[in-house]
N, C-alpha and C positions, 0 to 999 in steps of 0.2 A: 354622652354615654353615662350610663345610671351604673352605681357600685354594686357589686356583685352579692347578692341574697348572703351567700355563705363563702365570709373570707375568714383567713388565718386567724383575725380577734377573736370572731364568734367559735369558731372551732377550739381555741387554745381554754375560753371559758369552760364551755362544755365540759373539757376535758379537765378541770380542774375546780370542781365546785366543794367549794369550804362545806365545814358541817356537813357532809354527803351521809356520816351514820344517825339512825333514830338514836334517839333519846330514851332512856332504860326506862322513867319515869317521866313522861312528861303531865304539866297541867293539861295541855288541850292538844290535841291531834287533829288535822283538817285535809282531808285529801278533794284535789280537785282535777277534772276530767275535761278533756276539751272535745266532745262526741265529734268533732268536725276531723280530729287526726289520731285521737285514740291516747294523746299523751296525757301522761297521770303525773303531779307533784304529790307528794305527800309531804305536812310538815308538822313537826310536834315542837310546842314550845316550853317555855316558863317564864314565869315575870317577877317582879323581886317587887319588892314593898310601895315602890312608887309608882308601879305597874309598868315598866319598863321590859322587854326583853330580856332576861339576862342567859338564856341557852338554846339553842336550835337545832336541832336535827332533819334533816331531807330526805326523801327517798325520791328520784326521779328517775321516770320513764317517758323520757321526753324525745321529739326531734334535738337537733344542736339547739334552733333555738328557743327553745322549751327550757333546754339543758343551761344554756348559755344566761337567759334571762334569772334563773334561779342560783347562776352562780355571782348573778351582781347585787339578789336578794341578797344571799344567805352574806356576802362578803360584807356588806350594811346594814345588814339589821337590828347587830347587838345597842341596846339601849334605846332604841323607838318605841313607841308609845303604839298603843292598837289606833290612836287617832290618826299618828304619822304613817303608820300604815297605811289607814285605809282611804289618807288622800294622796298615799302615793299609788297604789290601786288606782285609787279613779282621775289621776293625772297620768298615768299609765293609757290608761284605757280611754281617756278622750282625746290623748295624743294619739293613739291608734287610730282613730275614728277620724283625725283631721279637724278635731272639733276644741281641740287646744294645746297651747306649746308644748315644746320639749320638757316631757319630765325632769324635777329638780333631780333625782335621784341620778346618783353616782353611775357614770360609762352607760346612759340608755342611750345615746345618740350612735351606739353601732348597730342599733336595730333603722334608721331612718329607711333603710333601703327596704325593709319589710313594708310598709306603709303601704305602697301598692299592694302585697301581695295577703289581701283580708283574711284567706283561708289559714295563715300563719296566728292570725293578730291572737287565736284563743291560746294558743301556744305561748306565746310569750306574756300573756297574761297572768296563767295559771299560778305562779309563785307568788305575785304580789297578792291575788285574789285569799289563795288559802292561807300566807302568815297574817292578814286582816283581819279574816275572819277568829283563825287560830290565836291570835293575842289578845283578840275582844273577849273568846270565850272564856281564856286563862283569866283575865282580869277581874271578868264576871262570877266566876265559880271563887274565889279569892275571895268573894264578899259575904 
């Protein structure tokens, strides 16, 4: 018997996502869309001298696990580099795909049970996709 799409973990995330307000001033703002369910992340960041994260703010309109994936971004992100981002992104997303391990990144293994269901996968992408993006551009505009 396969674990159930949406149990208490994912739901309790969801419901308790760090950093959930914008940023009054952020460096870089990135919102991303997943056209396949309509859920939106938005996230604004800032980076401090050695290009680290040092502030985040969320706006989500996500399914739970939209919601839920952005609440185990936002809970890790302080102090990542736009690099470690954006191979947590793409360990993200070829765990999705079946095309490599478990992402290192802190509590992904309560999505395992998604994996079959592909229509989800843009959903729980969305947060890693846009702080990537969002912390490359803050680093960049810095220069």
């Amino acid at each position: 018997m396969s674990a159930p799409l949406y149990n208490a973990e994912i739901l309790r995330l969801a419901a308790t996502i760090p950093h959930h307000e914008r940023l009054p001033e952020p460096m870089a703002t990135v919102e991303k869309r997943s056209p396949i369910c309509g859920s939106r992340v938005t996230i604004d960041v800032t980076v401090d001298g050695e290009g680290k994260v040092s502030a985040v703010g969320l706006l989500v309109r996500a399914c739970a696990l939209g919601q839920a994936s952005s609440s185990l971004l936002a809970a890790n992100i302080l102090g990542r580099t736009p690099a470690e981002l954006a191979a947590a992104r793409d360990a993200v997303t070829a765990w999705l795909a079946r095309e490599g391990d478990a992402p290192g990144w802190p509590g992904m293994d309560i999505f395992s049970p998604a994996l079959d269901y592909t229509a989800r996968h843009a959903s729980i992408r969305l947060a890693f996709e846009a702080a990537a993006e969002a912390a490359d551009t803050a680093v960049k505009a810095k220069v």
